[in-house]
C-alpha atoms as a printed R data frame, in Angstrom:
    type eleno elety resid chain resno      x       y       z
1   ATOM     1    CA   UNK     A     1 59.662 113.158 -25.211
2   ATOM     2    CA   UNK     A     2 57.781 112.231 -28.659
3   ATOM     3    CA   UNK     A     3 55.916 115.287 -30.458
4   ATOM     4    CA   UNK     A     4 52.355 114.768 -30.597
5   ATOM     5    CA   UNK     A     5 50.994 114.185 -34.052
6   ATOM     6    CA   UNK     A     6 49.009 116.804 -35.165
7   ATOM     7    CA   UNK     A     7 46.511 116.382 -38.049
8   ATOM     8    CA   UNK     A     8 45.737 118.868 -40.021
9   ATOM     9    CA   UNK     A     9 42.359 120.145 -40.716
10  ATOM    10    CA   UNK     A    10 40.607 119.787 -44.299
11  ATOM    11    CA   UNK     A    11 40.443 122.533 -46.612
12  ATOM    12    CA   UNK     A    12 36.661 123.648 -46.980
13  ATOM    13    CA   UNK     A    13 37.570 125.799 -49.954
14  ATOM    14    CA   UNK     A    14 35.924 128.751 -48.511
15  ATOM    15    CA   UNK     A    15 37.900 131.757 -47.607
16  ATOM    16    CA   UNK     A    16 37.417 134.816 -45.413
17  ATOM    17    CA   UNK     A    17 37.226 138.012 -46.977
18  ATOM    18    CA   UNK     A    18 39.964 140.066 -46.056
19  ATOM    19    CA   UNK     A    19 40.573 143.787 -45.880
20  ATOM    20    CA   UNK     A    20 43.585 146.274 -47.035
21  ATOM    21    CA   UNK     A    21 44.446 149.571 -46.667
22  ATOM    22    CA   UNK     A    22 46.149 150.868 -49.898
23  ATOM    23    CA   UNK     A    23 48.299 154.619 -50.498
24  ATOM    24    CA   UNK     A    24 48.892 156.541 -53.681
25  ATOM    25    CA   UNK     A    25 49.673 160.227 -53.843
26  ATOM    26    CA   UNK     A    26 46.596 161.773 -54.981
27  ATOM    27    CA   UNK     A    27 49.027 164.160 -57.467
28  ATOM    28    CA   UNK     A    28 50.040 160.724 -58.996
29  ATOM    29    CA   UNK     A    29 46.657 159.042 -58.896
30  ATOM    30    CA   UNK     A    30 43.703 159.855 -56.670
31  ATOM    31    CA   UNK     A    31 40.446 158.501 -55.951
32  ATOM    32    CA   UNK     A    32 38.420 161.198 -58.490
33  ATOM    33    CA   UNK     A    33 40.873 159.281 -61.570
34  ATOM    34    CA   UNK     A    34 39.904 156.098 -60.472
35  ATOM    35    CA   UNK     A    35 35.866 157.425 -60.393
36  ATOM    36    CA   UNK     A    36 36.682 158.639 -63.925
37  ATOM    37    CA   UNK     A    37 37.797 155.660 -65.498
38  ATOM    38    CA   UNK     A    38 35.637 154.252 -67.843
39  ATOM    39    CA   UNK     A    39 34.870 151.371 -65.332
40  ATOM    40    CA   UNK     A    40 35.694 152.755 -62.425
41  ATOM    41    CA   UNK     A    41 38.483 150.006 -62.193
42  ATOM    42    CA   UNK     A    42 42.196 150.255 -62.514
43  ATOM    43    CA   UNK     A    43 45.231 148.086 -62.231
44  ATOM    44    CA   UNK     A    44 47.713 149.159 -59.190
45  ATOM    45    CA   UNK     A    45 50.969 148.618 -60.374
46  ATOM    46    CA   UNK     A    46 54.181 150.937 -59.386
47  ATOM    47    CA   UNK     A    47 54.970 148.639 -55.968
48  ATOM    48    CA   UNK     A    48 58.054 148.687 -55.409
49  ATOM    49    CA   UNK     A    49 58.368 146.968 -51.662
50  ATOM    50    CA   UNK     A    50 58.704 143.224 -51.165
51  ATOM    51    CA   UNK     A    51 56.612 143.302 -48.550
52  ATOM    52    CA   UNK     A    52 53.347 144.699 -50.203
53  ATOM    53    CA   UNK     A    53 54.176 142.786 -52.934
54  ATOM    54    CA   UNK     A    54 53.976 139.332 -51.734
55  ATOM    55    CA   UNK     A    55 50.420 140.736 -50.241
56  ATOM    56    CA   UNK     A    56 49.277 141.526 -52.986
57  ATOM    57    CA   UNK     A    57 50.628 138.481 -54.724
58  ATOM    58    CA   UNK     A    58 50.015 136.287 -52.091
59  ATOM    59    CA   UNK     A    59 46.498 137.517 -50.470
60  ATOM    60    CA   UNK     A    60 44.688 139.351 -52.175
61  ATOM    61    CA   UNK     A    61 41.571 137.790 -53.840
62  ATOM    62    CA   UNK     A    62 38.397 138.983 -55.890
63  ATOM    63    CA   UNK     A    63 36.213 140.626 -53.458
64  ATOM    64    CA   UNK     A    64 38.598 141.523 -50.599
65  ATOM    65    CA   UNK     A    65 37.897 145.079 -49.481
66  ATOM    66    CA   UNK     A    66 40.332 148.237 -49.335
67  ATOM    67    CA   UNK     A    67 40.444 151.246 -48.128
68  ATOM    68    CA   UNK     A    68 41.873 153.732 -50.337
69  ATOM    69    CA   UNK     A    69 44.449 156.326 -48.818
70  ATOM    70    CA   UNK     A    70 45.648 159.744 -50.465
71  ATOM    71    CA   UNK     A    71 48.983 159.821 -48.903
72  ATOM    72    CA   UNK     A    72 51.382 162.488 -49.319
73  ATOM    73    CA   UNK     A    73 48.199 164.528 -49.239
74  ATOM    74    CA   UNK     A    74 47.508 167.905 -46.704
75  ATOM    75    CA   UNK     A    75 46.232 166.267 -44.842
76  ATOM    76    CA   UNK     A    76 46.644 162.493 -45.676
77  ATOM    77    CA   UNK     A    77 43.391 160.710 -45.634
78  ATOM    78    CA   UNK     A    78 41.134 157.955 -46.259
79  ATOM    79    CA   UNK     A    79 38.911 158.878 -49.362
80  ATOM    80    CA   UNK     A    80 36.957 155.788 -49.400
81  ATOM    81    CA   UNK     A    81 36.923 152.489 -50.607
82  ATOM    82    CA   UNK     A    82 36.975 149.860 -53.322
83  ATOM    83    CA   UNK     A    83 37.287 146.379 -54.011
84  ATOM    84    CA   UNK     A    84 39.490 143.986 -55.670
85  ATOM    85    CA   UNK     A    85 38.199 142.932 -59.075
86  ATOM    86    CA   UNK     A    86 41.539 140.969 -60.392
87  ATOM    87    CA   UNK     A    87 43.630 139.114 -58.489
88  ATOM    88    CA   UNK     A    88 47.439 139.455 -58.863
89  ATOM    89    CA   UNK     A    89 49.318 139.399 -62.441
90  ATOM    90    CA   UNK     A    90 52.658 140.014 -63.205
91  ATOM    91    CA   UNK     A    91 53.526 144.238 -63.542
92  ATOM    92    CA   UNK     A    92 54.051 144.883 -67.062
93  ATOM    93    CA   UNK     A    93 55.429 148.580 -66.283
94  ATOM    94    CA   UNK     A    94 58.335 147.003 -64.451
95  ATOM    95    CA   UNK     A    95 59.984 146.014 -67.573
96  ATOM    96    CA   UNK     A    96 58.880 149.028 -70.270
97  ATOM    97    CA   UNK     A    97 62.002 150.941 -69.788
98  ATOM    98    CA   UNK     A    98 59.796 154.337 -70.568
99  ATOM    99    CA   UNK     A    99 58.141 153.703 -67.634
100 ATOM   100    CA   UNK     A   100 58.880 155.523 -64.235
101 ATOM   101    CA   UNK     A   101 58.419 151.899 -62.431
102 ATOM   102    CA   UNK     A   102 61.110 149.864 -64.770
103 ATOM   103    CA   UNK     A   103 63.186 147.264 -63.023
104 ATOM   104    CA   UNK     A   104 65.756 146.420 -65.294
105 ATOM   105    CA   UNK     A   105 66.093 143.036 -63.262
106 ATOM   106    CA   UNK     A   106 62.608 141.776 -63.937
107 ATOM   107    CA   UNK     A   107 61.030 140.820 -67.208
108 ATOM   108    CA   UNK     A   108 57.936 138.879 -69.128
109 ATOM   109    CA   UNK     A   109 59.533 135.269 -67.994
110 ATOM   110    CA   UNK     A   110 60.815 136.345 -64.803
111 ATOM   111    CA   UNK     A   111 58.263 138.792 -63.322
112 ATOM   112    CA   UNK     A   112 59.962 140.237 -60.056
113 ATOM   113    CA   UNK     A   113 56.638 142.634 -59.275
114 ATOM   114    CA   UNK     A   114 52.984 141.602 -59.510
115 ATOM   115    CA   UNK     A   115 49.508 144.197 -59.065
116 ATOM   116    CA   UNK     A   116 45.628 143.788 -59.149
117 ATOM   117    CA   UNK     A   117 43.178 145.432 -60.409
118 ATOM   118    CA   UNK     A   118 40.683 147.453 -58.040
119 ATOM   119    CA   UNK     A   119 37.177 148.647 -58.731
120 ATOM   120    CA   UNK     A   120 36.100 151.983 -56.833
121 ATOM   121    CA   UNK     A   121 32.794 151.362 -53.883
122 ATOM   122    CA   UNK     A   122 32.748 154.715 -52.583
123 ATOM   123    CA   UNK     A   123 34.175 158.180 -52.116
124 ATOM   124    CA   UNK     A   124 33.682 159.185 -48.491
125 ATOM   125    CA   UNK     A   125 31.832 162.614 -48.804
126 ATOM   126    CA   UNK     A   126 34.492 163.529 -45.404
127 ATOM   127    CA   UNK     A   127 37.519 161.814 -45.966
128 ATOM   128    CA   UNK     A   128 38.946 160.562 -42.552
129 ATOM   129    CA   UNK     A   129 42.469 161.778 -41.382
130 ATOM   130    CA   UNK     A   130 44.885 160.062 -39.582
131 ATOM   131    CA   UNK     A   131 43.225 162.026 -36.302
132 ATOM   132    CA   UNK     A   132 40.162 160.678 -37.014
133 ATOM   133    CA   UNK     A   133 41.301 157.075 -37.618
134 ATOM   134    CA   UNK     A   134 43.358 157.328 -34.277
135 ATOM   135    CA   UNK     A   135 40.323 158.297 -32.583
136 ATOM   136    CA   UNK     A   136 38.556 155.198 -32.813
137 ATOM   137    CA   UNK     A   137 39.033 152.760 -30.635
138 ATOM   138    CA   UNK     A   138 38.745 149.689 -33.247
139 ATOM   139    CA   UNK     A   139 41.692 151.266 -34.380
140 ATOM   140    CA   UNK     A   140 44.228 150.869 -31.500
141 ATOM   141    CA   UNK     A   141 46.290 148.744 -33.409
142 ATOM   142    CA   UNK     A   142 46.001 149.414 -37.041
143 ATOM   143    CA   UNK     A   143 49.129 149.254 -39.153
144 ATOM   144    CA   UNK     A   144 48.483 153.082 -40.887
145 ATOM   145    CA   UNK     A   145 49.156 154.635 -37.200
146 ATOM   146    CA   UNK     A   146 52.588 152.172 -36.509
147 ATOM   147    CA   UNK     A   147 55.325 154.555 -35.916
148 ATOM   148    CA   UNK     A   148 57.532 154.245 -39.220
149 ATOM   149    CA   UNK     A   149 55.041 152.362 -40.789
150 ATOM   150    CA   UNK     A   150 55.741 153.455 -44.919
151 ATOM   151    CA   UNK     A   151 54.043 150.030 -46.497
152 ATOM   152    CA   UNK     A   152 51.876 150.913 -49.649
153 ATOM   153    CA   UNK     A   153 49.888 148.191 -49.350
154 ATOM   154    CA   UNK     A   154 49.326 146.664 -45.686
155 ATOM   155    CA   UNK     A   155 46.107 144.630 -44.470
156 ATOM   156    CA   UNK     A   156 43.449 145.744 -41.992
157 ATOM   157    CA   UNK     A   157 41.292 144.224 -39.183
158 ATOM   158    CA   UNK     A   158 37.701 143.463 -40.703
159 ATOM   159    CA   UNK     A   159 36.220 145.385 -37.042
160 ATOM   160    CA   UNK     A   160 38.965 148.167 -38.559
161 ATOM   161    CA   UNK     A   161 37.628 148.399 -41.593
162 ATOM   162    CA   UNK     A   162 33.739 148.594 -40.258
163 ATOM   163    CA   UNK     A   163 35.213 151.139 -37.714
164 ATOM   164    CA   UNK     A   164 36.082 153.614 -40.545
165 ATOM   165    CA   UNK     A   165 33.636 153.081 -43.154
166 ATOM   166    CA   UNK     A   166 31.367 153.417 -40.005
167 ATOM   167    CA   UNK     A   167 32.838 156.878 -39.206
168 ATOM   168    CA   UNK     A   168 33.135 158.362 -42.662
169 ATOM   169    CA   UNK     A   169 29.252 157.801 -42.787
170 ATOM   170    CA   UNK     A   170 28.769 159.624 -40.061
171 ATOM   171    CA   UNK     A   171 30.581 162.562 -40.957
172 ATOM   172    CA   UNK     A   172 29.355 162.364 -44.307
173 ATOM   173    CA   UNK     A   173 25.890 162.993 -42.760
């Protein structure tokens, strides 16, 4: 039986904004540091996972959304949200040997790690635990609440991302 030909559809240049949800240790680098830079804006460099690499590599474009998660924190949380300001350049503390991120197996003309820059939104005045993110139904299926699920970087629903913004200014209130 022949295959029918498919043809596909013309780019229209637009894109859809998408959404991430992105973890640092807040005793490493919380959302009050990135408030206190100068801009409000920092690069997020340090990934170390293939995975969350290529997304941020890959997907991530000026104006995508993120929320921005204090793992490793009591309790872990989402403390609010930023945007991306940069899109993805090559991680120059993966080859400064000082640095706690070095990878002896990348370097300037072989990059092996890439990172963005962010720019803060908003610091929920309630951050939202994982109870609270489990408790709404928007978030059924959201990556953060996947059993074993350890990805630094992972994307997020749009209706997930309204769902928690949503709830952190309620509580807020």
């Amino acid at each position: 039986m022949a295959k029918k030909k498919t043809t596909a559809k013309p780019s229209t240049g637009k894109r859809t904004k998408q959404f991430w949800l992105m973890k640092t240790e807040p005793s490493c680098y919380s959302i009050h540091d990135l408030a206190n830079e100068t801009t409000q804006t920092t690069h997020w460099d340090g990934v170390r996972n293939y995975q969350a690499r290529n997304f941020m590599r890959d997907d991530m474009k000026i104006g995508d959304e993120v929320l921005f998660y204090h793992s490793n924190a009591k309790p872990p949380c989402v403390a609010g949200t930023a945007v991306i300001v940069k899109e993805s350049y090559p991680d120059f503390t993966s080859w400064d040997k000082n640095d706690k991120h070095y990878d002896a197996k990348s370097s300037p003309d072989n990059p092996r790690w890439f990172m963005v820059d962010i720019q803060l939104q908003d610091i929920f005045e309630e951050s939202l635990t994982r109870e609270d993110v489990a408790s709404l139904k928007a978030c059924d299926n959201i990556e953060l609440l996947r059993k074993g699920s350890r990805l630094s970087v992972q994307p997020v629903r749009k209706a997930e991302f309204d769902a928690i913004v949503k709830l952190a200014k309620k509580k807020g209130k």
